[in-house]
N, C-alpha and C positions, 0 to 999 in steps of 0.2 A: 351859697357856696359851701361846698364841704367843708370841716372842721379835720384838718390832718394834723394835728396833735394825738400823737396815740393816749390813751383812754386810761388815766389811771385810776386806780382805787384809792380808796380813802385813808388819809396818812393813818397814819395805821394800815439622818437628820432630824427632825424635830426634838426638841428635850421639853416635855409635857409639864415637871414641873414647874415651869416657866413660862408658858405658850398660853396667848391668850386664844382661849381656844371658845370656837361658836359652833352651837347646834341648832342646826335647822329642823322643828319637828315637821315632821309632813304628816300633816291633816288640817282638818277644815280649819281649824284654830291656828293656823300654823302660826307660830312668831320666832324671834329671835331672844335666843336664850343666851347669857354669856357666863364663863364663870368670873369673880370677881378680877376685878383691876387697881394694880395700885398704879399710881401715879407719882413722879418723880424729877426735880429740877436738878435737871444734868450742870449746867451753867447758867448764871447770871451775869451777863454783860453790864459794865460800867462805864464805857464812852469813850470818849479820848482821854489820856491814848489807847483804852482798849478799842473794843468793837463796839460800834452801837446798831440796831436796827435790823435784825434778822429776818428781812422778809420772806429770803427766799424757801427755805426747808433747809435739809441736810442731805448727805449722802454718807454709806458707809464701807470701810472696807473689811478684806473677811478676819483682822483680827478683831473689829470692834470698834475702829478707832472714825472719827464723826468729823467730817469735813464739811463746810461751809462759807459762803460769803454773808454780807455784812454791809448795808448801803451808806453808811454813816460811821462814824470813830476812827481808828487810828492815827499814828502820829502825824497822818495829814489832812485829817477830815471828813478826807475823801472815799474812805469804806474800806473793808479788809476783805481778806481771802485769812480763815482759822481752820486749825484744829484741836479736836477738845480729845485728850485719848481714853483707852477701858478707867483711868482711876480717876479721870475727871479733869485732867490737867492742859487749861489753853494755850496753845501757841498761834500768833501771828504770824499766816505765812508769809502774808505780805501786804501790804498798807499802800494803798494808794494814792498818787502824790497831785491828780490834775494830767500832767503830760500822758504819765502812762495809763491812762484811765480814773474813769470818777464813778460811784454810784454802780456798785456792782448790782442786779437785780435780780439776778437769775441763779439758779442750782449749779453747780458744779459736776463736772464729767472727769471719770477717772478708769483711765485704761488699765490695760494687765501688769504694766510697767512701773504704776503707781503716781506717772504724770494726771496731771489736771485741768481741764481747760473750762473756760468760762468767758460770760461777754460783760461788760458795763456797758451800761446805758450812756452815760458821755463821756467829757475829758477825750484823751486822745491827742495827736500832732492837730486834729483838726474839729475837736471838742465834739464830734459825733457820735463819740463810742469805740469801742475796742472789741477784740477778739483776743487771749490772752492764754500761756502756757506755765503753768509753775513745775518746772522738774520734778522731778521723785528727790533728786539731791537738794531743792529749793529754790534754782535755780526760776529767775522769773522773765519771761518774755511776752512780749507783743506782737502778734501774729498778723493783724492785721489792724490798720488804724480807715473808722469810717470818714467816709467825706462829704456825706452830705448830697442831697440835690441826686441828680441820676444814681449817683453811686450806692445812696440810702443811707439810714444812722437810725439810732435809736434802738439798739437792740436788748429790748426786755425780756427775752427768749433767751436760755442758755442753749448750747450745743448738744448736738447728737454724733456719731462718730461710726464709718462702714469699716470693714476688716481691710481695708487701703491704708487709713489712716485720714480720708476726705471727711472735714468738718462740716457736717448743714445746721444752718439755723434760720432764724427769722427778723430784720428790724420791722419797725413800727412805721416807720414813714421811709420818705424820699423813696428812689427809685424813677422809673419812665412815668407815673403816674402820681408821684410824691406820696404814695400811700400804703406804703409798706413792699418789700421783700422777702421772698425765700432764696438764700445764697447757700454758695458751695466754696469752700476752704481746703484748698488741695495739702497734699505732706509738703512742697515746696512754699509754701503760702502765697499761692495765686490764687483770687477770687473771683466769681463767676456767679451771674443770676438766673436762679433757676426759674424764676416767675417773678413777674410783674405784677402786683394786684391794681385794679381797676377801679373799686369802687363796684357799687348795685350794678350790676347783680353780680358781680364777682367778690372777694370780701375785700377786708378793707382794715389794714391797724392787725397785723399775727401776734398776737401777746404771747400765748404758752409755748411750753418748747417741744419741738418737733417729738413725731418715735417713726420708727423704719420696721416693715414688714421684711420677711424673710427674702423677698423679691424685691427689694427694695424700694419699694412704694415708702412713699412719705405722706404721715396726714398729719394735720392742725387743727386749730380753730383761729377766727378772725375774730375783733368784738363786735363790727362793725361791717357793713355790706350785706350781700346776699340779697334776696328779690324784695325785702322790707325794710333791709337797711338796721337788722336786729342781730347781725352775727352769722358766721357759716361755719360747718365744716366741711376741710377740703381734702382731695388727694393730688398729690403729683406721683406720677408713675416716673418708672424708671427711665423713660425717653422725654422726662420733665414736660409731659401733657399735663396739665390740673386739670381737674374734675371736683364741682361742687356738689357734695354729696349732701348735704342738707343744709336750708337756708332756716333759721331761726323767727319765728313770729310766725310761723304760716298756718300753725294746728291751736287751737284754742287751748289755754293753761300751759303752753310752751314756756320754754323759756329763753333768754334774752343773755346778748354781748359774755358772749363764753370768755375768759380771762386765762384757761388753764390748758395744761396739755390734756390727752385724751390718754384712755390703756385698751392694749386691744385683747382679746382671745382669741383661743386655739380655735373658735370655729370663723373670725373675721369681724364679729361685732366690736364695736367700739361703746366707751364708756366717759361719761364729764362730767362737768358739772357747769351749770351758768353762774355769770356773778349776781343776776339781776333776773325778773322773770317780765312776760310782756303786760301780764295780768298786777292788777292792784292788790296786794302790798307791795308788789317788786323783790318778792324777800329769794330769790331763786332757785334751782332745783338739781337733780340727779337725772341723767339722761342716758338712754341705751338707742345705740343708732347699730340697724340688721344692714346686713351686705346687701339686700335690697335696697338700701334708704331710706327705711320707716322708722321713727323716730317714737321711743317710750318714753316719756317723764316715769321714773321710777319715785322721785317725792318729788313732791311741791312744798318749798319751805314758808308758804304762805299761810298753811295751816295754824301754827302757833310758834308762837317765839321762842318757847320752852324747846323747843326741836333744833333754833341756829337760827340764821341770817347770813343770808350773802356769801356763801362757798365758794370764795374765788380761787382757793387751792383747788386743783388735781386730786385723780385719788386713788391708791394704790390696790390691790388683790391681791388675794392669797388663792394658793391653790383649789380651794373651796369654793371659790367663785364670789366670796363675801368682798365688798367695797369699801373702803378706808374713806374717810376726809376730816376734813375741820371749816367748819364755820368762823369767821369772824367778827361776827356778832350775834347776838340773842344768847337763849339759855339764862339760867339762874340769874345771873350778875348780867347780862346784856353785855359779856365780854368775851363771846365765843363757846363753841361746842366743838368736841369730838364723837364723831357718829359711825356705823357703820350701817350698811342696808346688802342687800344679797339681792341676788337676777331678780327674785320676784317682787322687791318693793318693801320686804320688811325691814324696818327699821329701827334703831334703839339708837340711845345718845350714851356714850361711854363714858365720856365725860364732860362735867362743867369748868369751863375756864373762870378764873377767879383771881384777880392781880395782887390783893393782898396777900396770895400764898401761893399762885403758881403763873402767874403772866395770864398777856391778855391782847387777844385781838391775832388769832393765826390765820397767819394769809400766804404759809408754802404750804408745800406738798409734802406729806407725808411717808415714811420710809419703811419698811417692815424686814425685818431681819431672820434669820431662819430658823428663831426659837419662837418666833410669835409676837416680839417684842415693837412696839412703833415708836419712833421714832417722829419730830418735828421741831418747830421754832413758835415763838410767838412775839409778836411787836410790844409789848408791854406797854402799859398805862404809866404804873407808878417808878416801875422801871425802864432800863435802855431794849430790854428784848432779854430772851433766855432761850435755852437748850432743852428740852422734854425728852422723857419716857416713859410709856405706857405698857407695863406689861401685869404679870402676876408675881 
């Protein structure tokens, strides 16, 4: 029998003088050059009642100011929705009680208006999970409350958002198949299921959160399904057809149960990373998937520890084509890395994570800002989690 519990990981313009900026040399020797990075703890969370537990990343807005959820702390336990602003200063935007959701997990979405939308993984009228709105005034609402069973729950995915104002996302489970869904959240809050996942060969458990092509194609990843039952990625078209566009385990040194959203470019190629690889050590990898369907492992983090462990964050680009992420384990201290690698596979580690002085254990996605600057979270060892930046 399948296992439908979704799959969690383990607890745990440009202004140059500033811009962390990378040069690719081209030649046979090519590698990646950076110039120096400092490194910087924006915030340190302390629990209840502040925030505890930064899984998911950050988002930001264009004056600076750094928003996030929080799966743990506030005056009820149950996780927060914060913001941190340019002088460093947090506010709780809102503290989750149980009814109106529990266990935020996911990144946060913020329109032009300066509202914010996001899902928790439970709690709720019917302890499924939520879909949930904080005004631009502060204002906090509940959009949708999950129920379970056909209807689906469990949404570890944050939301995506079309120029309607139609919310898509992903749960983990339930549905016609009890194994996860992709829904659609109208400006009225009426809900609709855009796809049923199956199970092998279809996927199985959508953990990252969705992105929308200009045509509005939707793609994913699953951790779980596909023709080995090692994770997929998918598309749903605008007439909600899905299409499995690569099943995972099928290519020797592949890698394994993708955990993360995907980024796409201006030619159609998509970019991820696995949390796990199919090959021994499992320590997982950086993947480029062509509008063909052929799949590159750009690294194998099998190689050495000193490089990271287990990339279950997403990972962001810059204009250059260069790839952002964070490890949540290995490097120096065995407490994470921050790396970057570029289309053709080179690689460098920016930084080592290290909890006696800067947190430990990053498992969002990272953010990059239009001076060069990146942004992220980390789960903390000796701490409750903290706030990062990475620039010069």
């Amino acid at each position: 029998m399948k296992n439908t519990q979704p799959f969690f990981s383990r607890p745990r313009t440009q202004t140059a003088a500033i811009a962390l900026l990378l040069t690719i040399v081209c030649s046979s020797g090519a590698a990646l050059q950076a110039t120096a990075q400092t490194f910087k703890t924006i915030y340190t969370f302390a629990g209840t009642p502040d925030a505890s537990g930064p899984r998911s990343g950050v988002i930001l807005d264009q004056a600076g100011n750094i928003y996030g959820t929080t799966e743990g702390g506030g005056t009820g336990k149950f996780g927060t929705a914060y913001k941190i602003d340019v002088n460093g200063q947090e506010t709780l935007l809102h503290s989750f009680s149980g009814p109106d959701g529990s266990t935020p997990f996911a990144r946060l979405l913020r329109d032009a208006a300066g509202n914010l939308y996001g899902t928790t993984l439970a709690g709720g009228t019917q302890n499924h999970g939520t879909v949930f709105k904080i005004a631009a005034d502060g204002t906090f609402s509940t959009l949708y409350n999950f129920a379970g069973g056909s209807d689906a729950g469990a949404p570890r995915a944050g939301v995506t958002r079309d120029a309607a104002g139609n919310l898509y996302g992903a749960t983990g489970n339930g549905g016609q198949f009890t194994l996860g869904t992709i829904f659609k959240i109208d400006a009225s809050g009426n809900k609709s299921v855009l796809h049923d996942f199956a199970g092998a060969p279809d996927g199985e458990d959508p953990a990252g959160d969705l992105i929308r092509d200009t045509a509005g194609n939707i793609y994913g990843t699953t951790v779980r399904g596909g023709t080995l039952d090692f994770g997929t990625v998918f598309k749903i078209d605008a007439n909600g057809q899905e299409t499995i566009l690569y099943s995972f385990g099928t290519n020797p040194g592949d890698g394994s149960n993708p955990t993360s959203s995907l980024v796409l470019d201006a030619a159609g190629n998509l970019y991820g990373t696995t949390a796990t690889s199919v090959d021994s050590p499992f320590n997982g990898t950086v993947f480029k998937l062509d509008t063909a369907g052929n799949e590159t492992v750009l690294k194998n983090f099998n190689q050495t520890r000193a490089d990271g462990k287990n990339p279950e964050a997403g990972l962001v680009r810059d204009a250059n084509g260069n790839l952002y992420g964070v490890c949540n384990l290995g490097g120096s201290a065995n407490e994470g890395t921050l790396f970057v690698i570029n289309a053709s596979g080179k690689f460098r580690v920016l930084h080592n994570f290290q909890d006696s002085g800067d947190g430990a254990y990053a498992e969002g996605k990272l953010v990059l800002d239009g001076a060069g600057n990146l942004y992220g979270t980390t789960l903390g060892r000796l701490t409750r989690g903290s706030v990062f930046k990475v620039g010069r």
